[in-house]
ZADO-236249 format. One record per residue (C-alpha): x, y, z. Coordinates in Angstrom, 3 decimals, padded with zeros to 6 digits. Example, Ala and Ser with C-alpha at 12.3 -4.5 7.8 and 13.67 -1.06 7.14 Angstrom:
ZADO-236249
- X, Y, Z
- 012.300, -004.500, 007.800
- 013.670, -001.060, 007.140
***
This chain:
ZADO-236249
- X, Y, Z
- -021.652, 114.253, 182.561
- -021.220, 112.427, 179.609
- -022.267, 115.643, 177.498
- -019.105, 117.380, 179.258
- -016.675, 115.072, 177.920
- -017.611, 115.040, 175.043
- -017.656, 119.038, 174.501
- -014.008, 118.878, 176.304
- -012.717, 116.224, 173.983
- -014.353, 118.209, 171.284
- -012.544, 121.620, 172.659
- -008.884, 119.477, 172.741
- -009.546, 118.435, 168.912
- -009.873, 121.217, 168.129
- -006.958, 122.978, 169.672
- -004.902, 119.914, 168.981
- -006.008, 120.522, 164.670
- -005.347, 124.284, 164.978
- -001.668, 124.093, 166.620
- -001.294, 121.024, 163.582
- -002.342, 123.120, 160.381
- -000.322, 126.327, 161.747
- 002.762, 124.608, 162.242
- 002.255, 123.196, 158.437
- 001.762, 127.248, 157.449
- 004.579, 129.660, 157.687
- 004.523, 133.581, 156.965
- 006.931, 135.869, 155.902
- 006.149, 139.691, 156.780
- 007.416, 141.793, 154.532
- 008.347, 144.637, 156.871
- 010.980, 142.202, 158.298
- 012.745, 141.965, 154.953
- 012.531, 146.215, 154.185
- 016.303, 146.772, 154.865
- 017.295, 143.536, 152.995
- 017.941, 143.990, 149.113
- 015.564, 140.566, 148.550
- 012.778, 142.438, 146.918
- 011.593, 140.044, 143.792
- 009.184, 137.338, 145.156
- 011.329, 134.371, 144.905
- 014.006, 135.971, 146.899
- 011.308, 135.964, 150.152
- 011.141, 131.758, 150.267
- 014.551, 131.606, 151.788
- 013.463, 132.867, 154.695
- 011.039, 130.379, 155.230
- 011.155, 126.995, 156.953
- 008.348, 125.389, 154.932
- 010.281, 125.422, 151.206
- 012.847, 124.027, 149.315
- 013.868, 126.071, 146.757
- 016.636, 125.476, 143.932
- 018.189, 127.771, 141.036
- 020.512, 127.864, 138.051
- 020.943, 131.418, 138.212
- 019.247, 133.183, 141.400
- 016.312, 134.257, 139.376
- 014.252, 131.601, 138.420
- 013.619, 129.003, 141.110
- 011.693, 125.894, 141.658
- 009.978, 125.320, 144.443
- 008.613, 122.021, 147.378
- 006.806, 123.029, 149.552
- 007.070, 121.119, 152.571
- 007.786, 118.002, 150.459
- 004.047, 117.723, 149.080
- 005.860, 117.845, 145.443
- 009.502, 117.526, 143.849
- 011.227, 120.270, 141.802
- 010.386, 119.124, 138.791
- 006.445, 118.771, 139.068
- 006.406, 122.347, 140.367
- 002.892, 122.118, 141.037
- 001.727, 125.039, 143.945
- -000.422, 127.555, 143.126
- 000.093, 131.168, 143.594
- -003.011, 133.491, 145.017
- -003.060, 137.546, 145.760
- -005.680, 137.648, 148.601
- -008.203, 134.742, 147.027
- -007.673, 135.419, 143.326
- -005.461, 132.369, 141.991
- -003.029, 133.920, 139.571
- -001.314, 131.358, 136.958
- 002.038, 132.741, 135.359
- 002.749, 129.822, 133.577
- 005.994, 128.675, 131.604
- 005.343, 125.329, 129.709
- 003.407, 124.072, 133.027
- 006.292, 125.678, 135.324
- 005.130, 128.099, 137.536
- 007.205, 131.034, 137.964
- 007.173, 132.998, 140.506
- 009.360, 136.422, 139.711
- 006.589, 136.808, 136.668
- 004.037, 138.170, 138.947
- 003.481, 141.808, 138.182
- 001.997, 143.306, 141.649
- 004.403, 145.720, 143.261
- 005.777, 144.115, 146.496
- 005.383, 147.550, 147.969
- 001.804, 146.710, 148.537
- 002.684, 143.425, 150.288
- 001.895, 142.741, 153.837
- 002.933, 139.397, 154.055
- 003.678, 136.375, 152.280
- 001.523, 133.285, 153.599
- 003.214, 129.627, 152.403
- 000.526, 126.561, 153.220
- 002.355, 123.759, 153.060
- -001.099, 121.480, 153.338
- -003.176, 120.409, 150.779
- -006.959, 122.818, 151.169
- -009.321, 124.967, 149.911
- -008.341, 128.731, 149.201
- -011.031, 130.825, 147.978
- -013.365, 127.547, 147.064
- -010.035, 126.628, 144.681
- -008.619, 123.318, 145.625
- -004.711, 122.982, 146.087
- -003.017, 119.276, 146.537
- 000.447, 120.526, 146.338
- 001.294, 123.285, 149.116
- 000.337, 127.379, 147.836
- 001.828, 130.708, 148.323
- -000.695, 133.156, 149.295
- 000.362, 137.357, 148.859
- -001.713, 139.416, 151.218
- -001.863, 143.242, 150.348
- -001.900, 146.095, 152.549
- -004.986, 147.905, 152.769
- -004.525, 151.948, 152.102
- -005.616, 154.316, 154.046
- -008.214, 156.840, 153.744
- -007.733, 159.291, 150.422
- -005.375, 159.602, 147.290
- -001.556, 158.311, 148.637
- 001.402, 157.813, 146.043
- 004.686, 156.161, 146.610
- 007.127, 154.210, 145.198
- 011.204, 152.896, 145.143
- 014.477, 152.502, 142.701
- 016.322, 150.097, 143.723
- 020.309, 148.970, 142.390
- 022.228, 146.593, 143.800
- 025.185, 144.828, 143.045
- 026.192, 142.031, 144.941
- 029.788, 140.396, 144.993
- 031.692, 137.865, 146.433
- 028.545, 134.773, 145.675
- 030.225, 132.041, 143.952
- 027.097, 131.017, 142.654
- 024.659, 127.844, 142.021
- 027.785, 126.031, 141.157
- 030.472, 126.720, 144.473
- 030.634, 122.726, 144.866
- 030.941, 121.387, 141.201
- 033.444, 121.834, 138.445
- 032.039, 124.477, 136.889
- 032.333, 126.694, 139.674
- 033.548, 130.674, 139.467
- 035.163, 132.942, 142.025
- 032.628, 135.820, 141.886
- 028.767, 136.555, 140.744
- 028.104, 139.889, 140.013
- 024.261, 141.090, 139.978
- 023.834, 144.660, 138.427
- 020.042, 145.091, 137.786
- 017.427, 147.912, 138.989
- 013.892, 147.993, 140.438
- 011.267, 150.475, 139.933
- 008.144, 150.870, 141.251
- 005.308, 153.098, 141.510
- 001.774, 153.190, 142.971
- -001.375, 155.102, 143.297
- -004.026, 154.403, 145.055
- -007.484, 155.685, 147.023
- -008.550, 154.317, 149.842
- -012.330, 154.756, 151.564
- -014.300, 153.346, 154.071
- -015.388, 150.273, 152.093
- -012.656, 149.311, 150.139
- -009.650, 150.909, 147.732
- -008.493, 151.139, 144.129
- -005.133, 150.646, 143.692
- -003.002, 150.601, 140.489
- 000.928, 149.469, 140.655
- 003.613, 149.567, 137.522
- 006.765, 148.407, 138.168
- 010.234, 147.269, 135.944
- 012.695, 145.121, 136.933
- 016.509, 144.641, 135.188
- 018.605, 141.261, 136.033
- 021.914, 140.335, 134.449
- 024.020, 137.441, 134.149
- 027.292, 137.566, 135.020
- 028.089, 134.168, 136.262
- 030.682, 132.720, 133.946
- 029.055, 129.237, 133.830
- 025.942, 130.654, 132.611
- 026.559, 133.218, 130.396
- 028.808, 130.875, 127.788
- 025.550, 128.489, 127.962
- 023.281, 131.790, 127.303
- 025.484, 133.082, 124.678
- 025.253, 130.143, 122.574
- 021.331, 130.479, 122.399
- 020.842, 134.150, 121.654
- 022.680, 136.970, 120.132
- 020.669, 139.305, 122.947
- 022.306, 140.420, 126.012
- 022.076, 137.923, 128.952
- 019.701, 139.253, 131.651
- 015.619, 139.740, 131.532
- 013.742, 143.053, 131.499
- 010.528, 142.964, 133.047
- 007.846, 145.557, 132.843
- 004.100, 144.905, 134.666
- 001.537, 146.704, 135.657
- -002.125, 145.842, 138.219
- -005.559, 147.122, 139.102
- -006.768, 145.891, 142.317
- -010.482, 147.288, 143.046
- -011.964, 146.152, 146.707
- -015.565, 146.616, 148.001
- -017.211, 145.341, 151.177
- -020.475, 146.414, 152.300
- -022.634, 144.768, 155.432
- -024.416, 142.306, 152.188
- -022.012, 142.723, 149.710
- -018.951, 141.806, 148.532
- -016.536, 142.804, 145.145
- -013.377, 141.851, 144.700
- -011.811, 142.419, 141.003
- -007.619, 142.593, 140.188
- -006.098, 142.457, 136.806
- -002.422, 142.532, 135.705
- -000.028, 142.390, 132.507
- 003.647, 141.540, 132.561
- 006.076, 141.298, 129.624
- 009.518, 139.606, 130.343
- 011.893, 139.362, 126.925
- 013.858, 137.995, 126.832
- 013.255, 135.176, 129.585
- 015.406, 132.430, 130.287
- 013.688, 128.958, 130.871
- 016.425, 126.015, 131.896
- 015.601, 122.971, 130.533
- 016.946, 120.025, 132.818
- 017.142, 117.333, 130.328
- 018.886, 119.891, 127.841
- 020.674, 121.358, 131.054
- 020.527, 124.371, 128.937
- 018.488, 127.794, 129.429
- 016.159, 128.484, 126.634
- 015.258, 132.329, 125.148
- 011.417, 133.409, 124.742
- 009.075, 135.934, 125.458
- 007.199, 135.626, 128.300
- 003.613, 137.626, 128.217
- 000.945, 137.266, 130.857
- -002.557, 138.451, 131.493
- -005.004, 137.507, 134.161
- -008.061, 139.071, 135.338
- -010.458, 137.661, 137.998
- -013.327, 139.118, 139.848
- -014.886, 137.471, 142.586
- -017.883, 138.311, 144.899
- -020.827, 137.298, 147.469
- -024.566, 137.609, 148.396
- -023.213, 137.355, 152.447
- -025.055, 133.923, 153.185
- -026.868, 133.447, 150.090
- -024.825, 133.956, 146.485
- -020.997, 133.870, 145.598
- -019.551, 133.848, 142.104
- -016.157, 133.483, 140.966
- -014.660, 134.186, 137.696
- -010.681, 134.105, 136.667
- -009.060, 134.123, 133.335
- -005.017, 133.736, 132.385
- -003.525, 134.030, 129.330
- 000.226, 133.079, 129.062
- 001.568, 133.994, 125.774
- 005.328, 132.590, 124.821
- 006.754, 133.658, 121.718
- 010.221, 133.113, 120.233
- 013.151, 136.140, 120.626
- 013.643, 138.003, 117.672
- 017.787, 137.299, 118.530
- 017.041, 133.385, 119.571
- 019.864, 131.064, 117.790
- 017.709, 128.220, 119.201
- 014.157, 128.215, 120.988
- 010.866, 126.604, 121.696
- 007.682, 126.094, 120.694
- 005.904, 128.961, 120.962
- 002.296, 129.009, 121.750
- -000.900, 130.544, 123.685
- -002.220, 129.032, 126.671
- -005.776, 130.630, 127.821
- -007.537, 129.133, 131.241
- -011.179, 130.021, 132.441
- -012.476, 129.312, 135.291
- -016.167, 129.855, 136.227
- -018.045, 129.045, 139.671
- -021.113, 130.232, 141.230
- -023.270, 128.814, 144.171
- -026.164, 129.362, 146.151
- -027.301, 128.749, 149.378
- -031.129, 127.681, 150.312
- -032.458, 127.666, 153.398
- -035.084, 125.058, 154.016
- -035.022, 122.607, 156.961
- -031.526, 122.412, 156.575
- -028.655, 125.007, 153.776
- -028.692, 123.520, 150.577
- -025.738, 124.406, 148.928
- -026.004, 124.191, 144.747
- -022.804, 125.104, 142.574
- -021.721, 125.204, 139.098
- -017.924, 125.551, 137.710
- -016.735, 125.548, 134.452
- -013.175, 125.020, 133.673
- -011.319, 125.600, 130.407
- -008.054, 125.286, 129.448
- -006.581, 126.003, 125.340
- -003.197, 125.762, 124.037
- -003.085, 127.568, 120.578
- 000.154, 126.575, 119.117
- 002.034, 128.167, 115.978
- 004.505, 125.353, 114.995
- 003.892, 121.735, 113.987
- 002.287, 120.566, 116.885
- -001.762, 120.347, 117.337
- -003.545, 122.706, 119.272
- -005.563, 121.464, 122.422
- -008.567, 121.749, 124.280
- -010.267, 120.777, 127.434
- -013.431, 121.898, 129.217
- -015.412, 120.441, 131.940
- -018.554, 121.030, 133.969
- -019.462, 120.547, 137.578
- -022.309, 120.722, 139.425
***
């Protein structure tokens, strides 16, 4: 009798702990947002319950997710399927840098809990992008998107520097090839994207930093390679994305600074089913200065490896041995020092 209660109370834990950590999760599908005209990535975290989001212009954001950080420590992490991507801005994530057409989005998965996603440990919420798998053979497709959208009054509606009317005139591109077979696809994406300013209390504060027009060009491009076999599993994705210029808003300046924005990543990832995983990402996030800049910032290099592998041994009980090697460089080309960390775990 006593063993029944306890499997019972074991059952209602669990249930209890499973209804908990959903209702900290929320997912946005990206078929419900086809006929809207919200197709860069930031644009998709109004629609969910779980962030707090705040802009300067409607193009970069900052981001809380479900109050596990502020604005200003910015500190989620971003993941395509379980490879942790890092578009980094002087330590600010951002978001609309990621260069994987959305067209190959299922959904958009926000954990607002601190966990483990693909053995990586986040403290501060994450925003998880889950592709679509293709189907069988060689498929194509692709969009062009303009809009212009009137009537906004902008970030500022309720404070003096408020204007009448925000006009966005931009375009989106994308295009995608892919083949898709029993055990996996290969899938390569290139897209461009166009935003202007036209919000009178930002351009004057633009204007005044760069002699270059005010908006950002964007142009990216990603291989994603998948493989899954009854023992094995591959899992490799790559991407490049150039943004110049880019606008970073400073808040102690409350000014928006021109750079160049260049980013890199490549991570490939697999398992031994039950006996051997390994784990290997790289990001490089190169910032240089605008050739038009009036004023700018430091420009540097920032490179981050990260290393894992494990094993499993079966002997009266698993044995479970790892290894992870972490490395993260800034290279910079002013006056300040360049720095260096690595560390080891086992």
């Amino acid at each position: 009798m006593k063993a029944l209660w306890k499997k019972r109370f074991l059952l209602f834990g669990l249930i209890l702990s499973a209804c908990f950590g959903y209702g900290l999760n929320d997912t946005v599908y990206f078929d419900d947002l086809l006929n809207s005209s919200n197709l860069r990535y930031a644009d998709f975290l109004q629609y969910s319950t779980s962030v707090d989001v705040t802009s300067t212009d409607f193009y970069c954001w900052r981001i809380s997710i479900n109050n596990l950080a502020n604005y200003r420590d910015n500190g989620w992490d971003l993941y395509l399927d379980d490879h942790l991507i890092k578009p980094l801005v002087y330590g600010e994530q951002s978001l609309n840098q990621f260069s994987f057409s959305n067209l190959s989005v299922d959904s958009i998965e926000i954990i607002g809990h601190p966990g483990l996603i693909g053995g990586n440990y986040t403290g501060q919420g994450a925003i998880r992008i889950h592709t679509v798998r293709p189907g069988r053979g060689f498929s194509t497709s692709g969009n062009i998107l303009l809009a212009n959208e009137s009537g906004d009054p902008g970030p500022y509606k309720y404070t003096e520097r408020s204007s009448p009317n925000v006009d966005k005139i931009g375009h989106d591109n994308s295009a995608i090839l892919e083949y898709g077979f029993p055990s996996g696809w290969i899938r390569l994406t290139l897209n461009s994207q166009q935003h202007t300013y036209t919000d009178t209390a930002v351009c004057p504060r633009i204007r005044r930093m760069t002699e270059d027009w005010p908006g950002a060009n964007k142009i990216a491009g990603a291989l994603d390679i998948q493989y899954s076999s009854k023992r094995w599993n591959h899992s490799f994705f790559s991407s490049w994305s150039s943004n110049q210029p880019a606008f970073l808003f400073i808040d102690i300046f409350q000014q928006e600074f021109p750079l160049q924005f260049h980013h890199f990543q490549s991570s490939y990832s697999g398992n031994r089913k039950n006996v051997l995983q390994w784990y290997m990402n790289y990001n490089r996030n190169d910032i240089r200065r605008c050739a038009k800049a009036l004023h700018s910032l430091e420009p540097y290099v920032h490179h981050s490896l990260d290393l894992r592998a494990e094993t499993v041994v079966n002997f009266a009980n698993p044995l479970r041995i790892a290894y992870r090697l972490n490395s993260n460089q800034y290279d910079f080309s002013g006056n300040y020092p360049d720095y260096n960390f690595l560390s080891h775990q086992i």
